[in-house]
C-alpha positions as CSV (number, residue, x, y, z in Angstrom):
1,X,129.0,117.1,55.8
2,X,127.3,119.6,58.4
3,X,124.8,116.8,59.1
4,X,127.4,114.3,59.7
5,X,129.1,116.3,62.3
6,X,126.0,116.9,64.2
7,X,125.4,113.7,64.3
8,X,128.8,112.8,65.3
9,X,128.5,115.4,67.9
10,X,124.8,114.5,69.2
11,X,126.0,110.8,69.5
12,X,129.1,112.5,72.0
13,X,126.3,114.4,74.0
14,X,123.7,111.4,74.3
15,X,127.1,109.2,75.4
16,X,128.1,111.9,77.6
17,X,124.9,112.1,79.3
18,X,124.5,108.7,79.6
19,X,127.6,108.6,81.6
20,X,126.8,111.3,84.0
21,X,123.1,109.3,84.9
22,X,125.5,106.3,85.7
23,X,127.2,108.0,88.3
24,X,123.8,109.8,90.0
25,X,122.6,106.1,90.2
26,X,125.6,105.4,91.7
27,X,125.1,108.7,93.8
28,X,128.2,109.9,92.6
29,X,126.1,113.7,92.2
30,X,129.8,115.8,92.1
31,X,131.0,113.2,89.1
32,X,128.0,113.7,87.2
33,X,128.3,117.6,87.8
34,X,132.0,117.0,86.2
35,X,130.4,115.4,83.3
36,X,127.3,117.9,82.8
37,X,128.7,121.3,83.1
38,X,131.5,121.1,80.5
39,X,128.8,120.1,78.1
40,X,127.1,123.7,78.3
41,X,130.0,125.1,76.5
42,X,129.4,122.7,73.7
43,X,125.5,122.1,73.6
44,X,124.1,125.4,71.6
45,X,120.6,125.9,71.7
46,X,119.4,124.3,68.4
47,X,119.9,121.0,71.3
48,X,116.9,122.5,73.0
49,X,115.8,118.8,74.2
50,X,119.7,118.0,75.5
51,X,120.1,121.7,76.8
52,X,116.9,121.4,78.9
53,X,118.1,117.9,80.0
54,X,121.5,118.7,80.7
55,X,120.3,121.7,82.9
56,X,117.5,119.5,84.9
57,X,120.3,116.8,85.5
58,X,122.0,119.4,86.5
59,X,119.3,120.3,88.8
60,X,119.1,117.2,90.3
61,X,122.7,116.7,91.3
62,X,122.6,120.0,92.8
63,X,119.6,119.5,94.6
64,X,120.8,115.8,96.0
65,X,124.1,117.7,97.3
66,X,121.4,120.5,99.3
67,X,122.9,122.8,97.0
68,X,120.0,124.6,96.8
69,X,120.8,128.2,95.3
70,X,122.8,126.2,92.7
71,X,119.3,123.8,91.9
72,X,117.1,126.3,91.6
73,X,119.3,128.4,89.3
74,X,119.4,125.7,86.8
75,X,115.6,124.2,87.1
76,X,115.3,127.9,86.3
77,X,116.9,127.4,83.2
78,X,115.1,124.8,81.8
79,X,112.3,126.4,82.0
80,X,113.9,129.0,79.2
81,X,113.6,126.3,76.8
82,X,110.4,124.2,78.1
83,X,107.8,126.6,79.7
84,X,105.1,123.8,80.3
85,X,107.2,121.8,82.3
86,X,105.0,121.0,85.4
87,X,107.4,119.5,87.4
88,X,110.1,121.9,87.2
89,X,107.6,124.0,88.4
90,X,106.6,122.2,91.4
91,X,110.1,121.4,92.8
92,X,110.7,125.2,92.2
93,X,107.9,125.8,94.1
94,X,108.9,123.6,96.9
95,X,113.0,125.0,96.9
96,X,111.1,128.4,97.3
97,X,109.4,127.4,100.4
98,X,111.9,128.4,102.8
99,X,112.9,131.1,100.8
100,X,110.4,133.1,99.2
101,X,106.7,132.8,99.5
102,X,106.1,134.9,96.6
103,X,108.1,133.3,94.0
104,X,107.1,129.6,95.9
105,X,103.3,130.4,95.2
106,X,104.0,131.9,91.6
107,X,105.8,128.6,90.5
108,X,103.0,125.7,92.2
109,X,100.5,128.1,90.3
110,X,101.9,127.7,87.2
111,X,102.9,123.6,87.9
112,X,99.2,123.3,89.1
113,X,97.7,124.7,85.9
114,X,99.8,122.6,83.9
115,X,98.7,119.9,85.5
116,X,96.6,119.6,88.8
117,X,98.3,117.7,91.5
118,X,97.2,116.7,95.0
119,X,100.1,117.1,96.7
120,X,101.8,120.4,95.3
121,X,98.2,121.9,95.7
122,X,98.5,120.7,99.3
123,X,101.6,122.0,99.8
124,X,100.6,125.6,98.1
125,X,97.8,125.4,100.6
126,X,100.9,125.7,103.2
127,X,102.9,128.8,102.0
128,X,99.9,130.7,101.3
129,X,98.3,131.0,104.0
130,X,102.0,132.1,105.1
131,X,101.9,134.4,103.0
132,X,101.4,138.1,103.2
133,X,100.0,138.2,99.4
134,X,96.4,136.6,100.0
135,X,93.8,138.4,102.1
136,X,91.0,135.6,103.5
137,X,88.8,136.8,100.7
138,X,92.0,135.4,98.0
139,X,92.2,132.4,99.8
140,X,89.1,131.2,99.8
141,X,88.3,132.3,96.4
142,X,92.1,130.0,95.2
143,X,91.0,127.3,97.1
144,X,87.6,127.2,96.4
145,X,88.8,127.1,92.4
146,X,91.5,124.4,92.7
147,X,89.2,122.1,95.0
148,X,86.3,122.5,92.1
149,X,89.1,121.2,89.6
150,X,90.2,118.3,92.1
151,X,86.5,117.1,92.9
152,X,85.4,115.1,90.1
153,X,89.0,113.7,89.9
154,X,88.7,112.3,93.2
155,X,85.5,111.1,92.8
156,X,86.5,109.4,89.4
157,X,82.2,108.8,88.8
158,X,81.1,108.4,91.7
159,X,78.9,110.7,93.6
160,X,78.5,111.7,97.3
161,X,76.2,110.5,100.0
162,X,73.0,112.0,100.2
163,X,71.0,112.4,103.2
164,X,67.4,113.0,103.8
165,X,66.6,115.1,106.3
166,X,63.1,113.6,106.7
167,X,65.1,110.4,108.2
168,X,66.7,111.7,110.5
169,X,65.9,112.8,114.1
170,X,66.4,116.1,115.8
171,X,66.5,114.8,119.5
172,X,68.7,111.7,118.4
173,X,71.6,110.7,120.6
174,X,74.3,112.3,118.2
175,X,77.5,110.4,117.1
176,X,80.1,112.4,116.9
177,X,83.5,111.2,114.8
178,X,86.5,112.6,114.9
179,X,89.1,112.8,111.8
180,X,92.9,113.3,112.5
181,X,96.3,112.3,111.7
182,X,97.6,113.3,115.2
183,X,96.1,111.1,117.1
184,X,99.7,111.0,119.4
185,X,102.3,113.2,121.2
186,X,101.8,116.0,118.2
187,X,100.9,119.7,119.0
188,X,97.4,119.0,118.0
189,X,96.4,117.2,120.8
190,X,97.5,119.9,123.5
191,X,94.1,121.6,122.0
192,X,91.9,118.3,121.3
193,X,92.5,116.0,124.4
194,X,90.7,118.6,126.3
195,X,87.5,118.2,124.7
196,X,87.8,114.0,124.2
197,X,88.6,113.9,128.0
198,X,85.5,116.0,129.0
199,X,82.7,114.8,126.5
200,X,79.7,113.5,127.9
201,X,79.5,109.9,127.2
202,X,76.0,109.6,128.6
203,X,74.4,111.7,125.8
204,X,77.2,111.7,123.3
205,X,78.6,108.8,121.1
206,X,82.1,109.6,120.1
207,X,84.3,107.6,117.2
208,X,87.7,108.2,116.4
209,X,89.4,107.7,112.5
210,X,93.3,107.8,112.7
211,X,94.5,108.4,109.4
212,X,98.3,107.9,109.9
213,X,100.1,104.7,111.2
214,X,101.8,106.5,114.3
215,X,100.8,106.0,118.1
216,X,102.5,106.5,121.1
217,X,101.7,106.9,125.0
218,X,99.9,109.6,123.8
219,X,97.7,107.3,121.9
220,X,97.4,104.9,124.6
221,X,95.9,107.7,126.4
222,X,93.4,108.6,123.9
223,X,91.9,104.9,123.6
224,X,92.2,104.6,127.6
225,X,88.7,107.0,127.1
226,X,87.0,104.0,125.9
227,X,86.1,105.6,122.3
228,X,85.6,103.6,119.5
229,X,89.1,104.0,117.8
230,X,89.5,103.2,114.2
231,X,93.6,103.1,112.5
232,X,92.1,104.0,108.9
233,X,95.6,105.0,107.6
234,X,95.5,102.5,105.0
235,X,92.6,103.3,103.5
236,X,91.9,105.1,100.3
237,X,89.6,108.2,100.3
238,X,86.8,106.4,99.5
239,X,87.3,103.4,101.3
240,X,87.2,105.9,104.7
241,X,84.3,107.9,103.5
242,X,82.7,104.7,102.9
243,X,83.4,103.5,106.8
244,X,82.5,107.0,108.1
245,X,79.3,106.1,106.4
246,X,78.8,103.0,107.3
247,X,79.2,104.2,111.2
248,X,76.2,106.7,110.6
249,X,77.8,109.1,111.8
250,X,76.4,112.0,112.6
251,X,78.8,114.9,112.8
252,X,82.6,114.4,111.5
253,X,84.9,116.8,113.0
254,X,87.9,117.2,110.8
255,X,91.0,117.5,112.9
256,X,93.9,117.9,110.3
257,X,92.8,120.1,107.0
258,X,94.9,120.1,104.3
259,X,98.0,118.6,106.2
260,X,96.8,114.9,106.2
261,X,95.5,113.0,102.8
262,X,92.3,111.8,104.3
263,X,90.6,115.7,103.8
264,X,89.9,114.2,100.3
265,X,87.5,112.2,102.2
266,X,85.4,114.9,102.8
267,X,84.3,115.2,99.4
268,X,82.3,111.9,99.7
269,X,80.2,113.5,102.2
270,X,80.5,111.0,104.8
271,X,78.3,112.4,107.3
272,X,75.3,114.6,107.1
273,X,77.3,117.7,108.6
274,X,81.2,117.9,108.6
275,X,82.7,120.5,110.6
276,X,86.8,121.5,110.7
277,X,88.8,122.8,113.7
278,X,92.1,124.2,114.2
279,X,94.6,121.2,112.3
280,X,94.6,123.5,109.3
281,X,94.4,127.6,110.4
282,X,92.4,128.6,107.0
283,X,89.2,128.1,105.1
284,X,89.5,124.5,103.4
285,X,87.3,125.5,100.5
286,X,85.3,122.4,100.9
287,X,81.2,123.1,100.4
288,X,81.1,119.5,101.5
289,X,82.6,121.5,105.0
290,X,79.6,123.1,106.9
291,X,81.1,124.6,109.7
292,X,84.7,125.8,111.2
293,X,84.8,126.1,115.0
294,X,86.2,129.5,116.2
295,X,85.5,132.2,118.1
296,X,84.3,135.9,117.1
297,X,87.5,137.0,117.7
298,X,89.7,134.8,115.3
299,X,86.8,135.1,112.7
300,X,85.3,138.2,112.9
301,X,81.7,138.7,112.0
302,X,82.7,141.0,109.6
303,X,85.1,138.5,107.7
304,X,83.0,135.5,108.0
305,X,81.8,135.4,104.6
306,X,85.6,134.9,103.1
307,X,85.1,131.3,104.6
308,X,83.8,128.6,103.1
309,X,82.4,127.2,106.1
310,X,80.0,128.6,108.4
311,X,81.7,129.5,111.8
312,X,80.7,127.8,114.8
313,X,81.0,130.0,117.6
314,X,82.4,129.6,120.9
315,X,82.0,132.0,123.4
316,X,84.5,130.9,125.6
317,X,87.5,131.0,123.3
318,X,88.1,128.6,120.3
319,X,90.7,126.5,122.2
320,X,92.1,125.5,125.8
321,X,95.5,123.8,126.1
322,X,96.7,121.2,128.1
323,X,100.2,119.0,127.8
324,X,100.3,115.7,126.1
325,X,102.1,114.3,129.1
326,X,100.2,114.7,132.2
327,X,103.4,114.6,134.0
328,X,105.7,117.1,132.3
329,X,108.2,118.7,134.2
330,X,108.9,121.7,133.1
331,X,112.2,123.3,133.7
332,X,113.0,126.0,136.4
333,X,112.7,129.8,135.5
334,X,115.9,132.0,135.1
335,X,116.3,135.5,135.4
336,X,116.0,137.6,132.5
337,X,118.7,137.4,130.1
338,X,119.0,141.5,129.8
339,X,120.5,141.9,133.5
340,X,123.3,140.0,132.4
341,X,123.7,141.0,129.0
342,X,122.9,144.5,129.1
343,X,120.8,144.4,126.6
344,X,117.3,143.3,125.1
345,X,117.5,139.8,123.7
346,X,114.1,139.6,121.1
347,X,113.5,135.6,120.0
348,X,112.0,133.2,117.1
349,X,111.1,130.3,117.9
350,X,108.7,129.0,115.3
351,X,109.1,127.6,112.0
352,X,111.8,129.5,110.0
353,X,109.1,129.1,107.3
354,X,107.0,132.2,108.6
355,X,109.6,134.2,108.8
356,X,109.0,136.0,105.1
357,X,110.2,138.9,103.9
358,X,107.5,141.3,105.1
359,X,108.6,140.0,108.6
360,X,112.1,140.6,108.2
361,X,111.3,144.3,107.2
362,X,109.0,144.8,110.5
363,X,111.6,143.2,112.9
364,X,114.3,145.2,111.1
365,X,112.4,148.4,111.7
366,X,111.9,147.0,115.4
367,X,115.8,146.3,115.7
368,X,116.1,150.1,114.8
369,X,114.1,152.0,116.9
370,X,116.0,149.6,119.8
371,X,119.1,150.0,118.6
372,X,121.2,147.9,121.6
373,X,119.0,145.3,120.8
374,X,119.5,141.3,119.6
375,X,117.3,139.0,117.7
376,X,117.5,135.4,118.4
377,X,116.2,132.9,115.6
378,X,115.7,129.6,117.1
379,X,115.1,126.4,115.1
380,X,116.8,123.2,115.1
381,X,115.8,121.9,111.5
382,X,117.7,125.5,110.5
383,X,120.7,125.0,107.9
384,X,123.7,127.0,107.4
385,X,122.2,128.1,104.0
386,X,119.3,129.5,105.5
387,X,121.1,131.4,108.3
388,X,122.8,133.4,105.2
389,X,119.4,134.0,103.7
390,X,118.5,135.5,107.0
391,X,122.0,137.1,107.2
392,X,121.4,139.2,103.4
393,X,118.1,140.0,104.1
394,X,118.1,141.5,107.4
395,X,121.4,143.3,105.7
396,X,119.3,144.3,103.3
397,X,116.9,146.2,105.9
398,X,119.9,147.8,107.4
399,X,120.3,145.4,110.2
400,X,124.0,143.9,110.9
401,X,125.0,140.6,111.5
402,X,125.9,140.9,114.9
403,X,122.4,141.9,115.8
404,X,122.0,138.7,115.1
405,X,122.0,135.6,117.1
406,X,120.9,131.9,114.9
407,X,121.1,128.9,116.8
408,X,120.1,125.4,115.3
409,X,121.1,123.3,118.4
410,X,119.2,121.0,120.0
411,X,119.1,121.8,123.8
412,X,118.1,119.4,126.8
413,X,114.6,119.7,128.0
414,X,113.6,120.0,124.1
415,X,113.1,123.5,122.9
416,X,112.0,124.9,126.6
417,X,115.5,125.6,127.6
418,X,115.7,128.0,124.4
419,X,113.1,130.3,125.8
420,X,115.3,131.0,128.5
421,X,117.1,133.1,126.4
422,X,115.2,135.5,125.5
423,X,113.5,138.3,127.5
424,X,110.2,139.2,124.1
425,X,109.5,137.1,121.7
426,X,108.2,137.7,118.4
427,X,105.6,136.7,116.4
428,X,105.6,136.5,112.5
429,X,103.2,137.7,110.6
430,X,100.8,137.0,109.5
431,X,101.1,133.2,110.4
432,X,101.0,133.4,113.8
433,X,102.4,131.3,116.7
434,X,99.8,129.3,119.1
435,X,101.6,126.3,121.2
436,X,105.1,127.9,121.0
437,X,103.2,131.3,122.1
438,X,101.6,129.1,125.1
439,X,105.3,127.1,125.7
440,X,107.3,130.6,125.8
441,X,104.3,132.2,128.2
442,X,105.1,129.1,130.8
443,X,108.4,129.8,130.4
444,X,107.9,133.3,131.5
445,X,108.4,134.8,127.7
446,X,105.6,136.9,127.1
447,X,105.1,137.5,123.2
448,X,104.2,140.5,120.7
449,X,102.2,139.7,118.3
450,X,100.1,141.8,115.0
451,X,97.2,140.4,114.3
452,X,95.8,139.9,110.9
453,X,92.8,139.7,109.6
454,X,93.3,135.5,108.6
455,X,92.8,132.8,111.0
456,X,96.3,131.8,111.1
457,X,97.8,135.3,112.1
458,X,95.3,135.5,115.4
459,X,96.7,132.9,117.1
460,X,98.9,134.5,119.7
461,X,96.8,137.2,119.7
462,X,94.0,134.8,121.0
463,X,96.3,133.5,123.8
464,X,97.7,136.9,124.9
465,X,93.7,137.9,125.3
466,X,93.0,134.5,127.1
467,X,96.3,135.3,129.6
468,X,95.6,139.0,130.1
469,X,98.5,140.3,128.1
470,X,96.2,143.0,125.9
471,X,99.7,144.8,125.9
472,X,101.4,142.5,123.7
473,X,98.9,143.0,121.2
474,X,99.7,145.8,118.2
475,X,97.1,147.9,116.5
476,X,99.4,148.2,113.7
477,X,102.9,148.3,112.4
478,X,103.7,151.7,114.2
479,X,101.9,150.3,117.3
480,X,103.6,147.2,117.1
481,X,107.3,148.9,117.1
482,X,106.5,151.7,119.5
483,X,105.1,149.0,122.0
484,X,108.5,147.1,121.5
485,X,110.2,150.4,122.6
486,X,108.5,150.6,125.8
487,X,108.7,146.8,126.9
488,X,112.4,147.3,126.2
489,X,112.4,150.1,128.1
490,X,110.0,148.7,131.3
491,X,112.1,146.2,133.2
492,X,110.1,145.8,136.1
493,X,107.2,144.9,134.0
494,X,109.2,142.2,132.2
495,X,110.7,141.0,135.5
496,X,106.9,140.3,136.5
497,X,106.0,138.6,133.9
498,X,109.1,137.0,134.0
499,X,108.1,135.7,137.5
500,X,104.2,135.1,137.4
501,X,103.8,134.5,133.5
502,X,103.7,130.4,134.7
503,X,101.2,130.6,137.0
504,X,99.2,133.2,135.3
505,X,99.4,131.0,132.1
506,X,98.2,127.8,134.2
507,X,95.2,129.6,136.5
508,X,94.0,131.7,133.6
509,X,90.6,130.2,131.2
510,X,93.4,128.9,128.3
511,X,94.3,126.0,131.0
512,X,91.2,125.7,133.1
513,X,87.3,125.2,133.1
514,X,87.4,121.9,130.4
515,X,83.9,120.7,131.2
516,X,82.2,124.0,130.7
517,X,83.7,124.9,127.1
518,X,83.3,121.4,126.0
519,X,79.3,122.0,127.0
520,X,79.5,124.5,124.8
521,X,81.0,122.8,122.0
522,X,77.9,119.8,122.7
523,X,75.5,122.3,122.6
524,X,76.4,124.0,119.4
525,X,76.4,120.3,117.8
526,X,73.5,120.1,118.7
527,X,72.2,122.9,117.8
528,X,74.0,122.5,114.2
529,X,72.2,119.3,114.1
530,X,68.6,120.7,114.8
531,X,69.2,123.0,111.7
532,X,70.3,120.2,109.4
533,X,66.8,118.5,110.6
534,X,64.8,121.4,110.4
């Protein structure tokens, strides 16, 4: 009898649940939600399979709504009946992004062990290096381990090129390639078209791979330099090793890291020496990767052994910056908001995906100790839901809402207009800013930063030292919130910089002197190459 009425009651479930996946594939998500949460009260957990099912479904709908909070709390309680789900994991891991770097990196661990992934390893890459939990020494110890795991599944049997030194020539004409998914009006090339526009042809051979199908005037000024220029984006790793080979290349220059799919590439060894540069600010934990370029400052000496590359030292600073648009008019300079307001406006401007916890805490303490003070978080891809996070946890750190100022609008002129109003911007730690630190500086908004010890958190520190603002650079947390104190506090000196920050921005080495820094970049190929040889 009992066995009858289970079935009789399993047979209502399955039809019930059969129903609700009508109406998501109909994208009817609330229906389904009508349909699903009533069965809760009447699924007990002997249905372990239907429980878990119901609550993913559950999940799903929720998450197709952007009900975020909602999703993750019932992916979370699948998982109390199926711990080795991997992909419960992983989307956890991804709805954390935003929201907590801790608890993202926790659940793509645990999806990853389960079962290794490309892309949620990629996308782990992202929030750790965000992440205030993983020293350079961590990092490249994770990604060294996970990129051992991937290797011989990328491979699938096949093994790299090999090269023998013995064939090769040390006073060769070098050919230089260069890897990127950015080859158009992306931040990237702000940092890259200076060195493609200044190579020396005469002595150098230079080869372009664009691994994504995008291109725009931007592009059409990259190819106007008469490179060879190679779309690639619809090859497969080893079809694009394979033509990197093939080109005999001599150095590859990877442009984009970790955020483009051709790094995999790299484990084919498709040139004798493979160097990466600023697309991805961390160690890729690639041995196929010789060298990073940088300067002693972003990688300090002392640190250098927590990469897997060797650095590539530039004397002259790691990076200049130009605009993607040679004519870009930039917009006129206002005043500083604090004579109107009557008080200091502090402002955000990058990705709301730095802004973690431990940054909250530091600008709350900041807030404090200038108590008239007002924090502006700009971002246009902001939602509502996470203007509340930001809402409960600077509440949380004692700060009130109305110390608060979100805006998610989009302005005219792009985002330069929303520089205007603030009078210091903030970086967040410890990923760093580095084109909105250079935008807000031509704007005339000079930035405080605290440096830490990994690649990504020395970018504006790196700028502010290129543009002579040493001031704007924190020894520590105390440092950092006492020097916030006195810039409040020193008018004049923020009307100055207010005025002059443009042209001091445009005249100083970040902006000028292309030829000479590119030299240097030539010369330590070459050298690089010699050593290979030798």
């Amino acid at each position: 009898m009992q066995a009858n009425i289970k079935r009789i009651k399993s047979e209502k479930i399955l039809e019930q649940i059969q129903l609700a996946d009508k109406y998501f594939s109909e994208s009817k998500f609330r229906n389904a939600l009508d349909i699903l949460e009533p069965l809760l009260q009447i699924v007990d957990d002997s249905y372990r399979y239907d429980k878990s099912e119901i609550f993913r479904k559950i999940g799903n709908s929720y998450y197709y709504l952007k009900d975020f909070d909602d999703a993750i709390w019932a992916y979370e309680q699948t998982l109390k009946f199926y711990e080795n789900n991997a992909s419960i994991f992983n989307i956890l891991g991804f709805m954390y992004f935003y929201k907590d770097s801790s608890k993202s990196i926790e659940y793509y661990l645990k999806g990853i062990n389960l079962q290794p992934d490309l892309k949620n390893f990629v996308m782990l890459t992202q929030v750790m290096i965000k992440s205030m939990d993983y020293s350079q020494k961590d990092l490249k110890t994770t990604f060294e381990k996970y990129v051992d795991i991937f290797r011989p599944k990328i491979l699938n049997g096949n093994t790299p090129f090999h090269y023998n030194k013995k064939d090769f020539d040390k006073n060769k004409k070098l050919k230089i390639g260069y890897l990127s998914s950015d080859f158009y009006c992306h931040a990237m090339m702000s940092f890259v078209l200076p060195i493609l526009e200044n190579h020396d042809k005469e002595n150098f051979d230079i080869v372009l791979y664009m691994s994504k199908d995008k291109s725009d005037s931007v592009t059409d000024r990259i190819k106007a330099l008469g490179y060879e220029f190679k779309d690639c984006h619809n090859l497969n790793n080893e079809e694009l090793a394979q033509t990197i080979h093939n080109d005999k290349v001599d150095i590859l220059v990877d442009l984009s890291g970790y955020t483009h799919n051709a790094i995999w590439s790299l484990l084919y060894k498709p040139a004798p020496i493979i160097v990466q540069y600023l697309g991805f600010l961390g160690t890729y934990g690639m041995r196929e990767v010789d060298y990073i370029i940088a300067d002693k400052f972003t990688i300090p000496e002392k640190i250098a052994k927590y990469y897997t590359e060797k650095p590539m030292y530039i004397n002259c600073g790691m990076n200049k910056f130009t605009f993607n648009t040679k004519k870009q008019k930039l917009l006129e300079i206002t005043p500083l908001p604090c004579l109107e307001n009557g008080y200091i406006t502090f402002g955000s401007f990058n990705s709301i995906s730095k802004i973690n916890p431990y940054t909250v805490k530091i600008w709350s303490e900041l807030l404090k100790a200038v108590p008239t003070s007002k924090l502006l978080i700009y971002r246009t891809q902001m939602q509502e839901r996470d203007i509340e996070r930001f809402k409960k946890q600077f509440l949380a750190n004692g700060i009130e809402e109305n110390r608060l100022i979100f805006d998610n609008k989009p302005t005219e002129q792009n985002h330069f207009n929303s520089y205007l109003k603030c009078d210091i911007a903030l970086d967040p730690m410890p990923f760093s800013g580095l084109t909105i630190t250079i935008e807000q500086a031509i704007m005339g908004v000079p930035t405080l930063t605290l440096p830490k010890d990994t690649i990504a958190a020395r970018g504006t520190a790196r700028v502010n030292k290129a543009i002579g603002l040493d001031e704007f650079i924190a020894d520590n947390e105390n440092d950092y919130i006492n020097k916030a104190v006195g810039l409040s506090s020193d008018i004049e000196t923020l009307k100055y910089y207010r005025k002059n920050l443009r042209e001091i921005v445009l005249k100083s080495s970040l902006c000028n002197d292309f030829r000479n820094y590119v030299k240097e970049i030539e010369n330590s190929y070459k050298k690089a190459w010699v050593n290979f040889c030798q």
